[in-house]
SETI-598855 format. One line per 8 residues: number of its first residue (from 1); for each residue x, y, z of C-alpha. Coordinates in steps of 0.02 Angstrom, whole numbers, plus 50000, padded with zeros to 5 digits. Example, Ala and Ser with C-alpha at 12.3 -4.5 7.8 and 13.67 -1.06 7.14 Angstrom:
2
1> 50615 49775 50390 | 50684 49947 50357 $
# end
This chain:
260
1> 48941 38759 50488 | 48841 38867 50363 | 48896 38983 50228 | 49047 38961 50125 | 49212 38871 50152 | 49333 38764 50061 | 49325 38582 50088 | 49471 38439 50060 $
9> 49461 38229 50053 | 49614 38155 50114 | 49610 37982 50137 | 49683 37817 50103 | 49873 37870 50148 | 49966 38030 50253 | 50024 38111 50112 | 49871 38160 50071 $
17> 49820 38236 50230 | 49990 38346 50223 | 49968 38402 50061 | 49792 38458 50090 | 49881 38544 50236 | 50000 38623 50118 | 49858 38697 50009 | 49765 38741 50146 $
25> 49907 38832 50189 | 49881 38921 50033 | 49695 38977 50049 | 49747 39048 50236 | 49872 39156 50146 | 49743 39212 50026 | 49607 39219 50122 | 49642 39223 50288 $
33> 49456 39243 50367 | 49381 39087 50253 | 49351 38930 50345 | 49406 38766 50289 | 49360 38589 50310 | 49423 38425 50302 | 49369 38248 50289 | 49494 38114 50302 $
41> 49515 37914 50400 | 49669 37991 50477 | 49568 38142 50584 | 49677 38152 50751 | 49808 38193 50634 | 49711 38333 50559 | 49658 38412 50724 | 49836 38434 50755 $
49> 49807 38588 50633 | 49678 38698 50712 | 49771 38825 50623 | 49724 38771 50451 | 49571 38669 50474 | 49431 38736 50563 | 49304 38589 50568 | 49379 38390 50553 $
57> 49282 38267 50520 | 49324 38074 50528 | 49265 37959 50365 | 49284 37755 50324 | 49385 37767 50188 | 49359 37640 50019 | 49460 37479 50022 | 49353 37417 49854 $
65> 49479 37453 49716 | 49687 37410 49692 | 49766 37564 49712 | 49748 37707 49811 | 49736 37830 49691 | 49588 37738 49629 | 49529 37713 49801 | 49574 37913 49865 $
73> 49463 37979 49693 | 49309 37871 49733 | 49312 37951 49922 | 49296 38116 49851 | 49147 38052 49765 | 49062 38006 49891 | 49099 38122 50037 | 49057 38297 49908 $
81> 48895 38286 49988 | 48964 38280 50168 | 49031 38475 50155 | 48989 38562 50301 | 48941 38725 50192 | 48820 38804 50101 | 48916 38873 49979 | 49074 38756 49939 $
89> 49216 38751 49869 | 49291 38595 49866 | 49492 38571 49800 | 49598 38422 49773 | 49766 38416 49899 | 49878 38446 49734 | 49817 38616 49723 | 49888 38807 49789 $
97> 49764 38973 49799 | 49882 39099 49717 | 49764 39243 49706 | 49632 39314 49835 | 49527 39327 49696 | 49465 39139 49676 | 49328 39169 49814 | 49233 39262 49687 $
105> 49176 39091 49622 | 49092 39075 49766 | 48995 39245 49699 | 48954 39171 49562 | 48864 39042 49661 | 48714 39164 49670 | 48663 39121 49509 | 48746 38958 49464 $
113> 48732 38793 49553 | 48901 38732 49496 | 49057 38802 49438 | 49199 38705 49349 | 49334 38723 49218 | 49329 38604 49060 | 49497 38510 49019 | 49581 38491 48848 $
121> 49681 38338 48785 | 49831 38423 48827 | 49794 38439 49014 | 49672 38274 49047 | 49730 38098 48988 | 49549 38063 49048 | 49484 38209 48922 | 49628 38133 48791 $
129> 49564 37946 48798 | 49384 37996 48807 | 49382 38116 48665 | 49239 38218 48698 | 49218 38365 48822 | 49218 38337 49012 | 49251 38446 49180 | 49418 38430 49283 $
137> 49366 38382 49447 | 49495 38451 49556 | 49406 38625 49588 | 49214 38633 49615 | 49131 38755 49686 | 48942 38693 49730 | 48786 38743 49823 | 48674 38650 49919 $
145> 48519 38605 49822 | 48397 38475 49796 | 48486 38476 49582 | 48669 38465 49669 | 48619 38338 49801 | 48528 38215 49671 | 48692 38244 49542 | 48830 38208 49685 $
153> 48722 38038 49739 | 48714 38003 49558 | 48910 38029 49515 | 48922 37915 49659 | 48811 37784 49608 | 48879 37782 49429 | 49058 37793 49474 | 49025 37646 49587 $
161> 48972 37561 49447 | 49118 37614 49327 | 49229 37583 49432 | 49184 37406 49463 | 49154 37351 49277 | 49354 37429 49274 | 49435 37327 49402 | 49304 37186 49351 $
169> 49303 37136 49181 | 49471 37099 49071 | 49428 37205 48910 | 49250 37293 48978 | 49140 37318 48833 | 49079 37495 48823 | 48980 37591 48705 | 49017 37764 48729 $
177> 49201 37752 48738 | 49296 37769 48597 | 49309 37633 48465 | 49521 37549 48473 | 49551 37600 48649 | 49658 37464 48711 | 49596 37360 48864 | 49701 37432 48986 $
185> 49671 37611 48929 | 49474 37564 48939 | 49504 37480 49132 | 49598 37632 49195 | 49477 37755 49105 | 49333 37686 49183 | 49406 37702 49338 | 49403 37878 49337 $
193> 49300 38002 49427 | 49307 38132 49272 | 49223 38001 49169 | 49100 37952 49293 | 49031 38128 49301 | 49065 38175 49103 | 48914 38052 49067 | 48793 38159 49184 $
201> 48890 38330 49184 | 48991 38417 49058 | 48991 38569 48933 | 48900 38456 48814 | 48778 38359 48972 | 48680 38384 49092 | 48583 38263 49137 | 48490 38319 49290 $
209> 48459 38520 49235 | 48600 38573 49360 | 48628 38756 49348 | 48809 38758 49300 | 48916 38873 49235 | 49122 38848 49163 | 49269 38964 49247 | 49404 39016 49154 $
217> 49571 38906 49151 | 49625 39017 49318 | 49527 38950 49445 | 49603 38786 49395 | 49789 38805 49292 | 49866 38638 49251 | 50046 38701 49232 | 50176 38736 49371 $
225> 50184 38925 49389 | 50332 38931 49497 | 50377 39063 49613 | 50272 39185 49519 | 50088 39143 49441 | 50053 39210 49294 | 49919 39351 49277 | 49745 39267 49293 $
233> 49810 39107 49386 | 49709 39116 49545 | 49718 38923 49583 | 49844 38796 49546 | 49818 38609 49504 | 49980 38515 49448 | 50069 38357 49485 | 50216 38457 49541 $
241> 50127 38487 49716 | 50103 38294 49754 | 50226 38267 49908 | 50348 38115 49905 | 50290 38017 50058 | 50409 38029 50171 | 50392 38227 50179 | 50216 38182 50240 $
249> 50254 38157 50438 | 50365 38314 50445 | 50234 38439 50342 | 50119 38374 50496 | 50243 38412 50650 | 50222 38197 50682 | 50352 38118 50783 | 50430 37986 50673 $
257> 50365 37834 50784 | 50185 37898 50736 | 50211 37952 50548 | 50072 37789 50497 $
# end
């Protein structure tokens, strides 16, 4: 595949894969004639839903860290670079298009190289323990270049190494994190893609000259808007769309005896 199209991770468990289903859901609605792709360890389960993914590809998922939020975030790391499209735009499964206005991001990909929103301490406990500025991860758009290629094999070489020194070392010792964070608040922090790519990307870094630019709060609204978005909400990103697990089987037509 060429062009543009939204892309989802969905690994580690099934609810995952059905709420990507139920956001992609979401982006058919809105934009009925965009394609959309998925990654995930569970794809015979995927390519049950021609209607709502168009390409499915299969990926080893992480078994390196002790939960699988932990484990689900570092996948997204590293399979970014795996999207099928030119032009992407890549959303985490908690999320709802609301608007068929959030493709123009992917307009503003003729200029820019990157497009995310910045979080706040009211909306990020990463952004809240971290104290400095950083970009929510849950909505990228990207294009394929040689600055975006080197930055996603970087985030993944760095969060790699985060992410270890978080699950490794009792009270990790780190210099650019904020002086009194407990140990646990340190451990979980650094086990955090947000942090991972706020030390090579953010509205205050950039590391590798990526040409980036930051979209307003719609493309990527951290509140529940209910049954009707608010004007300007074009995307949705909120807790309030994770899916209890044992919705998971029946959001993906499974039989019960295959709901694994």
């Amino acid at each position: 595949m060429e062009g543009r199209g939204v892309l989802y991770v969905a690994t580690q468990n099934l609810r995952s894969l059905a709420e990507a289903a139920l956001s992609a859901e979401s982006v058919r609605r809105n934009a009925p004639g965009l394609p959309v792709a998925i990654l995930t360890d569970r794809p015979a389960v995927a390519a049950r839903r021609p209607d709502l993914f168009d390409a499915v590809g299969e990926i080893r998922p992480s078994g390196a860290y002790d939960s699988e939020w932990r484990r689900g975030i570092f996948d997204k790391c590293v399979h970014l670079a795996s999207s099928p499209f030119e032009r992407t735009l890549y959303l985490d499964t908690d999320t709802r298009a609301l608007s068929p206005d959030f493709i123009e991001g992917f307009r503003h990909l003729e200029r820019a190289e990157m497009l995310l929103t910045a979080c706040t301490p009211e909306n990020s406990r990463s952004c809240r323990l971290y104290g400095r500025a950083m970009y929510n991860t849950g909505v990228v758009f990207y294009r394929r270049t040689e600055r975006v290629r080197r930055l996603l094999a970087r985030w993944v070489e760095l969060s790699q190494q985060l992410f270890d020194l978080g699950r490794d070392a009792e009270d990790p010792v780190v210099d650019f994190l904020p002086a009194g964070l407990s140990a646990g608040r340190k451990r979980w922090l650094l086990q955090t893609d947000q942090l991972s790519l706020a030390r090579l990307l953010s509205p205050d870094v950039n590391e590798l000259g990526v040409a980036v630019e930051t979209l307003p709060d719609g493309f990527n609204h951290r509140a529940y808007p209910g049954n009707s978005a608010p004007d300007g909400v074009l995307i949705a990103h909120c807790l309030e769309y994770k899916l209890a697990p044992e919705r998971a089987a029946g959001v993906l037509g499974l039989p019960p005896g295959e709901a694994s």
